[in-house]
LUMVOPA-89812 format. One record per residue (C-alpha): z, x, y. Coordinates in steps of 0.1 Angstrom, whole numbers, plus 5000, padded with zeros to 4 digits. Layout:
N
ZXY/...
END
This chain:
472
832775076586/834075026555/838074986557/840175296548/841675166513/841675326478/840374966469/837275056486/836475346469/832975266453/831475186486/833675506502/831975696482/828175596492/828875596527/830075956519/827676086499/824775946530/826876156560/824976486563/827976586586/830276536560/828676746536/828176996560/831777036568/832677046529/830677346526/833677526537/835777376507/833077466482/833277836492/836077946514/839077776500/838077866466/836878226472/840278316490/842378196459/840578416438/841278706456/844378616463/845478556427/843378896412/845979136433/848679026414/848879086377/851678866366/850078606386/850078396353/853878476344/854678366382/853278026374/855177976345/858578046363/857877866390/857077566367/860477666347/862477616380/861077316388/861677186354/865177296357/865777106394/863876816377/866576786345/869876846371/868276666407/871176436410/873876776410/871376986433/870876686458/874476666460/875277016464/872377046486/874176756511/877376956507/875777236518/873777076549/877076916562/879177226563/876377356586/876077066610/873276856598/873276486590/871776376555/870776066550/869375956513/866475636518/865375456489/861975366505/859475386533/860875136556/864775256551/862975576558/861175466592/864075286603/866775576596/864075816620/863675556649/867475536649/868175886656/865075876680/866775586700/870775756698/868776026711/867475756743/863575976728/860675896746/858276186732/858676336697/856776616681/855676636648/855176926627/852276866594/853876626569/852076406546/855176266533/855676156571/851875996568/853075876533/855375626548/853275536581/855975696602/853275776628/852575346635/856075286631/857575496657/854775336683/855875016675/859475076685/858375286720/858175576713/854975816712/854976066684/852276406687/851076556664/850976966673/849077096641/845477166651/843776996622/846876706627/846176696664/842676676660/842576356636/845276216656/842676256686/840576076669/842475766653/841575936613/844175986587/843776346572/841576446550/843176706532/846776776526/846377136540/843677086561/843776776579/840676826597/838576956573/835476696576/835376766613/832477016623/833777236656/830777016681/832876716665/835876896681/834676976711/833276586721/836676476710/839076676729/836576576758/837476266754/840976296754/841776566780/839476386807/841376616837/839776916823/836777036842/833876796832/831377126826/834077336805/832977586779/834177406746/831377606721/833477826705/836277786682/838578046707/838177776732/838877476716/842177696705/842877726739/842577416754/844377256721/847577506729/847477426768/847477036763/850677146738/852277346759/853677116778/854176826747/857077086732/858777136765/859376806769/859676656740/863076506733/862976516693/861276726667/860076576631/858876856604/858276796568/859977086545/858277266518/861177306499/864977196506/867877506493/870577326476/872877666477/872477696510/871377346529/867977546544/864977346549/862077596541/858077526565/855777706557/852977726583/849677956600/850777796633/854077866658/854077466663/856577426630/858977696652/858377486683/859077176669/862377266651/863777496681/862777306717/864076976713/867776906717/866976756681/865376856651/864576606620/863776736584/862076476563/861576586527/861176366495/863876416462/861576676447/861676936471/864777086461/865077426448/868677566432/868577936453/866878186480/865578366452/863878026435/862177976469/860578326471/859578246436/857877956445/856478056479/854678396459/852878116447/852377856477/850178076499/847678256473/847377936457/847077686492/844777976516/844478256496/847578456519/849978666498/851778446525/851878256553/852178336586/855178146591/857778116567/861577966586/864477846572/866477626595/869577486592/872577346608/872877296647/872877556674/875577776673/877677916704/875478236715/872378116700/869378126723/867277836710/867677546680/868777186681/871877016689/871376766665/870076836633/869076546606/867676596572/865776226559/865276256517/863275966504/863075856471/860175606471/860075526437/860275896428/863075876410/861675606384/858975916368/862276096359/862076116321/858975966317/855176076306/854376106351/857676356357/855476636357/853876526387/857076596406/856476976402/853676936426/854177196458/851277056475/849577346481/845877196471/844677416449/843377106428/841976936452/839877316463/838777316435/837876966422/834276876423/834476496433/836276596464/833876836473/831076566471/833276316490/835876426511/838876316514/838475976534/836575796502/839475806480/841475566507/845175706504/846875996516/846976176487/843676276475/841676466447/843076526418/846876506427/846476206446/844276056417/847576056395/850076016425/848875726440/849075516414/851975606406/853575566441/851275276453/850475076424/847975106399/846174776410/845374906445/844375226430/842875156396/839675346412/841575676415/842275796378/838375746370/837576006398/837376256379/834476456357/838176616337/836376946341/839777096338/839577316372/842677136386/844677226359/843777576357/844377676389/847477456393/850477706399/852977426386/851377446356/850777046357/848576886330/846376726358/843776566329/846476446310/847976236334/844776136343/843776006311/846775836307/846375656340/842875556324/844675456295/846675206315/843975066339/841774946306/844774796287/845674566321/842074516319/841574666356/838174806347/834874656351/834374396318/830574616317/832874916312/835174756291/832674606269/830774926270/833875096255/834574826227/830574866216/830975226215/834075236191/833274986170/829975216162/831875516161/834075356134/830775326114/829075646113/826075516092/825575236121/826075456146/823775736138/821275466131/821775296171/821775686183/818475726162/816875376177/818175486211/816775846212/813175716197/812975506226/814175736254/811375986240/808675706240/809075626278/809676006291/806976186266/804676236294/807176416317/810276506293/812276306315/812776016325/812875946365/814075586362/816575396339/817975106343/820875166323/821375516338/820575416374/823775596388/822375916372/818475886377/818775766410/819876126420/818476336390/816176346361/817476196325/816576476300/815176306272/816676376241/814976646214/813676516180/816676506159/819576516181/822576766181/823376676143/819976746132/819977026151/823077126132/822177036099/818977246101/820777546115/822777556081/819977546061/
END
């Protein structure tokens, strides 16, 4: 198996491409996840003004996140909560394990949180004793079977339900050995049994946060699952972890931004779980944490402030672009080797992880546009992109076939005689060696196309012929 690394990426993406499995279970990208958004975003008129406030707001906490972090910690402590500011992954780790050992944890619960998968929190907390569980379905499911997500809303996403079914199997071996497990109702069921009993016991909760309230300290999940409610409200401790950009100024800037989240993440007007928590139990309250920590991590967030990549930081990672985005629907999430996939995680991890480790990333992309278009932060997905590509050629982190490929290409375009004379040569030969069938089946040149699809071979004249004649 090839390793799970971005800097695997060209053989990810064959091994991909050959799992009929796979493809399979990315029919339901292709079609559902796109299909619901639509809907979604055609009942509501001002869908297009919605996305250009949200994007304002975000610009706004982006210009003033040093004030609204602050006032956000102000607020937090008032209400009970710890907040504790970590500059990178490890501080990040550590500052978690800590509270889980004041705590004397043995189990924790986790609500969904790719920032959590971001900084390996998962591998870090085994290593110090304690044994963290995931209780998202799709999150429980790849946790079943030792697989990072797949997709930053649906985890699970390249498992087919049989898939499902022979894992849980495997892992709840004192379950009757001839239990039905066909249908998805079942594999619900046995999933919410196995737990049951996980949240009653466990000794600290860890959610993610969608977006952190600086007026009023409230971490905001959003969720189609009660596990986010469980995890926050049955263990004696509750830990928000959130990176710098979550912040919003008010209540009302939330509901701004969640009238986007769902239409634009499942296709919901929204979600079926929407909490604000904050602070510790009070005297009289039924349920909530004694303890109550919020983690924000920087992680070299705070260096795309002001620069050509702060856009990026608008991202509410709701995965529109990545529903949409053609490459991922070939591939999956898996080939692109990081936890951040399609076209966000083209752009952000290279920008959190490195470019060298990730050069492959920013060239994943046919810049069809969709992302863009259907991005409700407004972010100029391409852009960035191209940028990126920018930057991987000038530290020469392309193939030299590419980058020599590139130099013969401008220096022709900087001579149009010359180059219409190479694109005359070319086109005479590519019609001698397809004129039979009017394509051509096999190419050296073009073996990653024709070794999937016929090369058209080009028309007598080409498109500026075709051009010129039309004027006259």
């Amino acid at each position: 198996m090839t390793p799970f690394s971005s800097d695997h990426f060209p053989d990810n993406v064959h091994i991909a491409l050959a799992d009929p499995s796979l493809q399979a279970a990315l029919l339901n990208v292709r079609t559902t996840f796109r299909n619901s958004r639509g809907r979604a975003v055609a009942e509501v008129p001002e869908f297009e003004a919605l996305r250009t406030a949200g994007a304002g707001i975000k610009r706004h906490v982006l210009e003033n996140l040093d004030a609204y972090l602050e006032q956000f910690e102000a607020a937090a402590i008032a209400r009970g909560t710890q907040v504790h500011f970590c500059a990178d992954a490890h501080s990040a780790c550590e500052t978690i394990a800590a509270i889980c050992r004041d705590r004397g944890a043995t189990l924790v619960t986790k609500g969904k949180s790719m920032l959590t998968e971001e900084i390996g929190l998962n591998p870090y907390l085994i290593e110090q004793g304690f044994t963290p569980v995931e209780t998202d379905l799709g999150e429980y499911i790849v946790q079943l079977r030792g697989e990072p997500p797949s997709h930053i809303i649906a985890p699970a996403c390249h498992v087919k339900k049989e898939q499902v079914a022979e894992t849980f199997r495997l892992a709840h071996p004192n379950r009757p050995v001839d239990r039905d497990l066909s249908t998805h109702d079942a594999l619900l069921a046995e999933a919410r049994a196995e737990l049951r009993a996980r949240f009653l016991a466990a000794d600290v909760g860890i959610t993610g946060a969608n977006m952190l309230i600086a007026e009023t300290g409230d971490a905001v999940l959003v969720t189609n699952e009660g596990n986010g409610d469980l995890t926050q409200n049955l263990p004696p401790c509750h830990i928000v972890v959130a990176s710098i950009e979550k912040i919003v100024p008010t209540l009302e800037d939330a509901a701004s931004i969640l009238r986007l989240l769902g239409r634009s993440a499942t296709g919901q007007a929204a979600s079926s779980y929407t909490t604000l928590s904050g602070g510790v139990r009070r005297p009289g309250d039924c349920d909530g944490p004694v303890a109550s920590h919020v983690v924000i991590l920087d992680k070299g967030r705070s260096a795309f402030l002001g620069g050509p990549f702060e856009d990026m930081l608008r991202c509410i990672r709701c995965g529109a672009c990545i529903n949409h985005c053609p490459i991922f629907a070939a591939i999956g999430g898996h080939a692109y080797g990081a936890v951040y996939v399609g076209p966000m995680g083209s752009v952000l991890t290279p920008l959190l992880e490195g470019l060298v480790a990730a050069r492959y990333l920013p060239h994943a992309c046919t810049m069809c546009g969709r992302c863009a278009k259907v991005c409700p932060m407004q972010i100029p997905l391409p852009d960035l992109l191209r940028r990126l590509r920018d930057d991987t050629h000038e530290r020469d982190l392309t193939s030299v076939q590419s980058r020599l490929a590139l130099r013969v290409w401008t220096f022709l375009a900087e001579h149009p005689i010359l180059f219409h004379g190479v694109n005359w040569i070319v086109a005479l030969v590519l019609r001698m060696f397809g004129r039979r069938a009017g394509v051509l089946r096999r190419w050296p040149l073009a073996s990653g196309w024709t070794a999937s699809r016929d090369l058209p071979v080009p028309q007598a004249g080409g498109f500026v012929g075709r051009v010129n004649r039309d004027k006259s």
